[in-house]
N, C-alpha and C positions, 0 to 999 in steps of 0.2 A: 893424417890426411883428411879424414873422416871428419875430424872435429874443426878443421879448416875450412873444410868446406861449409859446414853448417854453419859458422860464423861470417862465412862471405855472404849468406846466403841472408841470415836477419840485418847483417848491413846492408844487404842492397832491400829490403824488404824495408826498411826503417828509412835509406834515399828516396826510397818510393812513396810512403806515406807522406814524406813531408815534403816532398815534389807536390803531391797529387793537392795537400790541404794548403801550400802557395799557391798553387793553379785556382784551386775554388776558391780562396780568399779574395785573391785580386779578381778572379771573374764579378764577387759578389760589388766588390769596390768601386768597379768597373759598371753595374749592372740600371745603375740610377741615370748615370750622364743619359741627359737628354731626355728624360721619363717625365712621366705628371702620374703622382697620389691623388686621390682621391680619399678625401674625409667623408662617410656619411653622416649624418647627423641623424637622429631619429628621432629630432622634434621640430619646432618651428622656428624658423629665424628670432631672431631680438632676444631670445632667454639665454640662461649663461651656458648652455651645454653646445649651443650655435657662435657664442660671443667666444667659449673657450677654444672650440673648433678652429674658426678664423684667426685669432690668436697664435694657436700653434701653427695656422697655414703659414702663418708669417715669418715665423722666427725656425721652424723644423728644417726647411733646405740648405740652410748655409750650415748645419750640424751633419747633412745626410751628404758624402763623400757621391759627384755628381751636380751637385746643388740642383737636385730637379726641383720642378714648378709643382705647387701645394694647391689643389681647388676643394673648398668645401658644397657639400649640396646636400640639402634639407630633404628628410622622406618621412615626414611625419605621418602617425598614425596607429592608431592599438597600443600606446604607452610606449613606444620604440620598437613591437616586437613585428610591422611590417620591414622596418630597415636590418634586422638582426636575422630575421628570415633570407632576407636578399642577400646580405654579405655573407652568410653565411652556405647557399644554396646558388647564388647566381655567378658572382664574382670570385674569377680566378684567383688561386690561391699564390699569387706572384710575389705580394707585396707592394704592391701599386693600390691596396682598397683597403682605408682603416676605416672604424667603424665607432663611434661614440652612441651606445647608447642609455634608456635610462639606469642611475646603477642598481636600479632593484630588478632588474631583468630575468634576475636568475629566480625571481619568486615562481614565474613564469610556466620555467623550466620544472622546479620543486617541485610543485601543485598538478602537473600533467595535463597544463590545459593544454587543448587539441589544435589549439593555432600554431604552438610551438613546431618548427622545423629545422631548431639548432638544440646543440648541446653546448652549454657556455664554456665547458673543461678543454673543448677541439679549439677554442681558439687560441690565438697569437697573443697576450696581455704584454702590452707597451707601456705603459702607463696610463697616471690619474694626477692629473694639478693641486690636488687638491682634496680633502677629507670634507664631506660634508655633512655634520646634523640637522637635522631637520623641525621643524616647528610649522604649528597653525596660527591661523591669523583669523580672525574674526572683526564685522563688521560694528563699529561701537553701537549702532543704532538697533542692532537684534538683542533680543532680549536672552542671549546667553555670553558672560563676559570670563566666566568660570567653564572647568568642567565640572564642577559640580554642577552649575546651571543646566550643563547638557543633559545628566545624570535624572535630574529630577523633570526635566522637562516634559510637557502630554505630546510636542507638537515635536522631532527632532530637527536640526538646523539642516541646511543646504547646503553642500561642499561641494565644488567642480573638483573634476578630473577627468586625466587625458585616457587614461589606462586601466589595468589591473597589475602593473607594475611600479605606478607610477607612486610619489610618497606622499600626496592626499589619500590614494584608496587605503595605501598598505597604512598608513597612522588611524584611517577611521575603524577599521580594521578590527587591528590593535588597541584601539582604545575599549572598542565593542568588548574584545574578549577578556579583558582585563578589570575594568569596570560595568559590569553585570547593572543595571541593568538599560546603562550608558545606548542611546541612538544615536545614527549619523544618517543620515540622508544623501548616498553620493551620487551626485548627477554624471553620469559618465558621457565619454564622447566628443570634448572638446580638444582641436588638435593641438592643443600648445599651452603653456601655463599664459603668456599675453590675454590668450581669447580668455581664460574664466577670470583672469583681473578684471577683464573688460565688462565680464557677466557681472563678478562683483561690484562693481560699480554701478551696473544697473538693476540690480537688485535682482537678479535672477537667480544668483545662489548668494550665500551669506557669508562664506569660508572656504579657505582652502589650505589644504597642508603642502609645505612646496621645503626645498632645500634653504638654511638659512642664511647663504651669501648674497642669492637676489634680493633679499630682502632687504639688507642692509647695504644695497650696491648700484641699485638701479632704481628708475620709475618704473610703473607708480607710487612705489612704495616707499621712498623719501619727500615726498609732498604726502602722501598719506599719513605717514608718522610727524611729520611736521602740525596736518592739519586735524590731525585724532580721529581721522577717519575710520580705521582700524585700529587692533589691538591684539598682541600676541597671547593665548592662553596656555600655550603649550611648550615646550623644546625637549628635544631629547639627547642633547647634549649630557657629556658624563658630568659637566659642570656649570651651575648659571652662566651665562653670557653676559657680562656686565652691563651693554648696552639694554637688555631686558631683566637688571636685577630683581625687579618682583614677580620673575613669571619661575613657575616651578620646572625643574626635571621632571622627565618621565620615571625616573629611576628613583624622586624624592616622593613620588606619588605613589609607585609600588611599595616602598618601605611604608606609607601613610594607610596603605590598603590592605597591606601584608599580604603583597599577592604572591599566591601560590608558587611552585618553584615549577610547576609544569609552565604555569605562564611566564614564566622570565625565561625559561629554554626558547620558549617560544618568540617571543620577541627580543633573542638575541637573534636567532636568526633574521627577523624581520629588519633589525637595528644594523645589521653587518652593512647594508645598502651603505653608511653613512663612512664605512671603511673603501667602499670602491669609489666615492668622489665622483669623478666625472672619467670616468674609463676610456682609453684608447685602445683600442683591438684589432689585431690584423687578421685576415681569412683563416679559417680553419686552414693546415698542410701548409703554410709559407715557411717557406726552405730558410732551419736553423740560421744560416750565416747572414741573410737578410731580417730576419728577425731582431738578432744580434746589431746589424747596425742600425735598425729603428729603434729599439732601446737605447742603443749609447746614444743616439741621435736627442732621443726625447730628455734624456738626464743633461744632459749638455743646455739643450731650450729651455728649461727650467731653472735653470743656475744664472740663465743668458741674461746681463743688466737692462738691456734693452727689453727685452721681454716683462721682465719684474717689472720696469718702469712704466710700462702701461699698463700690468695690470693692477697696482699699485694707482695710478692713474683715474683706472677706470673701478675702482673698488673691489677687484678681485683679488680673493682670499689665498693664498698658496702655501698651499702645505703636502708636497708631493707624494705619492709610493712609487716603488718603482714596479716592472711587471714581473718580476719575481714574487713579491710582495701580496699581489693581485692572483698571481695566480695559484698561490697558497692558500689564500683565503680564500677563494671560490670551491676548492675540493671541498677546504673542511665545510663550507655553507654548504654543500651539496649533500656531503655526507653524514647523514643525520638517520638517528633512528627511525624504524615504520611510526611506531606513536607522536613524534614530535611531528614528521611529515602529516600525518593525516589529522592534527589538532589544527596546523599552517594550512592547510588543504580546507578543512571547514571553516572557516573564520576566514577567509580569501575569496569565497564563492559568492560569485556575484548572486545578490537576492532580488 
């Protein structure tokens, strides 16, 4: 009787469980009709981290069960980390507030600068469109066309930047610590990679290190390349880029340097940026079953013909992760020995 009863007892206990996960299932299902997301961007309109935002505003609701309405809005400033602050300290943890910011954000975090008031591990990782490596671009008319030019140079060049996150500071960086006794000059301060084109062209800086899809996907820099106004010196791609066959890897350059193996720890870390792509992220605390359908959500928009077709279109590169993917990789970037952190930490400080 004893033993009857305790088996009525896990069947009704196992009714109940899977009562209670129907209930929250369809609540979550249910939770979109009629809502508006919010994308922050945490750059400026026209570059691709605001193009891929809109993008997704477009094609994400008819994947999210609801079909709510998608508004993206720009909060550029501090290399992403005033928008990363906000989403992450202001905005309810609903699922109604994603967040794109730059993917090297987490240097941010790393380094223990004092602006930081997120931890990148607390959030929601939805996904990234896309993998992106990174390269500098130089103006033909300065007189460094090489980095050995830079290397050797009395005067060093002028390179705009938004941040201390962003992938001009982190490659001047990088190059500093790796090539002894290598200068970079980075003008910080500008809210958007547009404004230092802009500089660039007015000769106000000379360089900029930036992601390598804009470059090959948008103005100015398909009249640039058309008109030799510029010229790439760098990429850090695991492999040439056909488009730029004479310009070297960063990683053909460490073999040509034999550089150290403390400095290749080191700018793995720094290089992982080029694995978060253009990151989607929901509030820290957004309730698992809503999470869940933003990811299926965003795997579904990335497969979507109509979505490839514009960006396809509009020269955007797609090569996805998913946020499993993303947020695997962020622990292990996070989690790094004291010596490597405080090598990142020194070579990151602004001078």
């Amino acid at each position: 009787m004893k033993r009857n009863t305790n088996r009525m007892a896990v069947a009704v206990a196992i009714v109940l469980f899977a009562t209670l996960s129907l209930i929250s299932s369809l609540s979550a299902q249910d939770f979109y009709q009629g809502k508006q997301i919010k994308i922050i961007v945490g750059n400026t309109a026209g570059g691709f981290y605001d193009r891929w935002g809109r993008l997704l505003a477009r094609h994400l609701p008819k994947h999210i069960p609801g079909n709510p309405e998608i508004i993206v809005q720009n909060m550029a400033g501090a290399g992403s980390i005033i928008a990363t602050n906000y989403v992450s300290g202001v905005s309810k943890p609903d699922g109604l507030t994603l967040l794109m910011p730059n993917s090297a954000i987490y240097l941010d975090q790393l380094v223990g600068r004092t602006e930081v008031q997120f931890d990148m591990r607390k959030f929601a990782w939805i996904g990234s469109p896309v993998s992106e490596p990174m390269l500098i671009y130089m103006r033909r008319d300065a007189p460094y066309q090489t980095i050995a030019d830079i290397r050797k140079a009395k005067e060093p060049p002028r390179c705009g930047s938004t941040g201390t996150s962003s992938s001009d500071f982190v490659l001047a960086r990088l190059l500093e610590e790796v090539f002894p006794p290598l200068k970079i000059q980075t003008v910080l301060g500008y809210p958007g990679g547009s404004e230092i084109d802009l500089a660039v062209e007015k000769g106000e800086v000379q360089c900029r290190g930036m992601t390598a899809s804009p470059f090959f996907g948008r103005e100015p820099f398909l009249t640039w390349q058309k008109t030799n106004f510029v010229r790439v010196i760098l990429f850090t791609g695991a492999k040439r880029d056909p488009r730029i066959p004479d310009v070297a890897t960063i990683h053909e350059l460490f073999d040509k340097e034999n550089a150290p193996e403390a400095s290749r720890r080191v700018a793995q870390v720094i290089l992982a940026a080029e694995g978060m792509g253009r990151p989607v992220l929901a509030t820290p605390g957004t309730p698992a079953d809503r999470v869940k359908i933003l990811r299926e959500a965003f795997a579904k928009s990335i497969k979507d013909p109509e979505l490839l077709a514009e960006a396809k279109k509009s020269r955007m590169d797609v090569d996805p992760s998913s946020g499993e993917e993303l947020e695997a990789l962020i622990r292990k970037v996070l989690d790094q020995p004291p010596e490597v952190v405080a090598r990142v930490k020194k070579f990151l400080t602004v001078k």
